[in-house]
N, C-alpha and C positions, 0 to 999 in steps of 0.2 A: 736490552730489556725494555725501552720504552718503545721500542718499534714492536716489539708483542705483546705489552699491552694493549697499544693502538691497534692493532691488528685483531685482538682479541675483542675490545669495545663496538668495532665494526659488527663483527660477527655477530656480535649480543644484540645490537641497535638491529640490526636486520632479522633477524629470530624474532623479535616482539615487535617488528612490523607485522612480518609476515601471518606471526600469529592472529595477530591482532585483526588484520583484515578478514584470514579467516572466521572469525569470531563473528565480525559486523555479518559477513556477507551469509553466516546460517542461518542471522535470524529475519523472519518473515514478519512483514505489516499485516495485520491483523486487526479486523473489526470484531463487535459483536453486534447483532441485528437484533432485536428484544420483540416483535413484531414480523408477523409475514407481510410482504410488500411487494409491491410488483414495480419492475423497472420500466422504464417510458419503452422499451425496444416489447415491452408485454411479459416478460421471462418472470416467472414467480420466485422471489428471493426469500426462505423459511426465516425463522427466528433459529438463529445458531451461530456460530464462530465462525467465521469465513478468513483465510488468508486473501490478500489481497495481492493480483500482479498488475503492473501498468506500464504501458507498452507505447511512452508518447510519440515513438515514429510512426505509429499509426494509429495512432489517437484512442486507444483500447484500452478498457481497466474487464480484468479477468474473476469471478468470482469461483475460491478453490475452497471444497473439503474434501481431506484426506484425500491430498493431491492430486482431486479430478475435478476439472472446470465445472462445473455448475451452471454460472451463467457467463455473459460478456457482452458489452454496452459501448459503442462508442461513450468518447470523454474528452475533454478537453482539463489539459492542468495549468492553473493559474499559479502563477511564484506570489505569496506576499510579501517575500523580503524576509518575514523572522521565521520561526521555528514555532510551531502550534504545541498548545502546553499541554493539549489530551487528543483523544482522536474522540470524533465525533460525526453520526450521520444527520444529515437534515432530510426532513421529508416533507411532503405535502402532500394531504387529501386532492384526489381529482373529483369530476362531478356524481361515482357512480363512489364515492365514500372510502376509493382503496390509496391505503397509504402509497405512494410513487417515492422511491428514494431519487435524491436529486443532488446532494455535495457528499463527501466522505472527503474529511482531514484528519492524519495519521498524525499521531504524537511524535513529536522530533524531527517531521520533516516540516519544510515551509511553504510547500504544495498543499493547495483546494485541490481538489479532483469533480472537477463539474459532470455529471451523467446526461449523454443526450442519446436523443433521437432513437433509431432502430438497432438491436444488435444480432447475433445469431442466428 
């Protein structure tokens, strides 16, 4: 009897892993851009909801709505050590007055995501 229940606890511990991972791994990082902006690579980024993918074997953050890339900028990701309590884009005016995005940190992770240079 206590070897089926052990046997049974097993089963159940690995069903709500597995669930569970399932769960994490559907949902998508996600910005909102409130402003059209242009990325340093030139690529024009709208005001809308963007999924986000990042790709740091090759230093790439992907901009997706309804699952078509949009845009894609080199990047470099910075680890702070803790976990960011919202997500949040920074930007900065360049000299011809257009906003440039230039960080994006996603709620719950503990990655900056720096945007450089040329992409696409």
């Amino acid at each position: 009897m206590l070897k089926g229940f052990a046997k049974m606890s097993v089963v159940l511990m690995a069903t709500i892993f597995v669930c569970a991972a399932i769960a994490l791994a559907g949902k998508e990082k996600t910005i909102e851009v409130y402003y059209d902006n242009v990325l340093p690579s030139g690529q024009t980024l709208k005001a809308g909801s963007y999924a986000i993918h990042v790709d740091e074997s090759v230093h790439k953050v992907q901009f997706l709505q309804k699952g078509k890339v949009v845009a894609e900028t080199p990047c470099n990701c910075i680890d702070k050590g803790k976990k960011n309590s919202k997500s949040e884009c920074v930007f900065i005016k360049d000299a011809k007055g257009q906003q440039k995005l230039q960080q994006v940190q996603l709620s719950g992770d503990t990655k900056t995501i720096v945007i450089e240079g040329k992409g696409m």
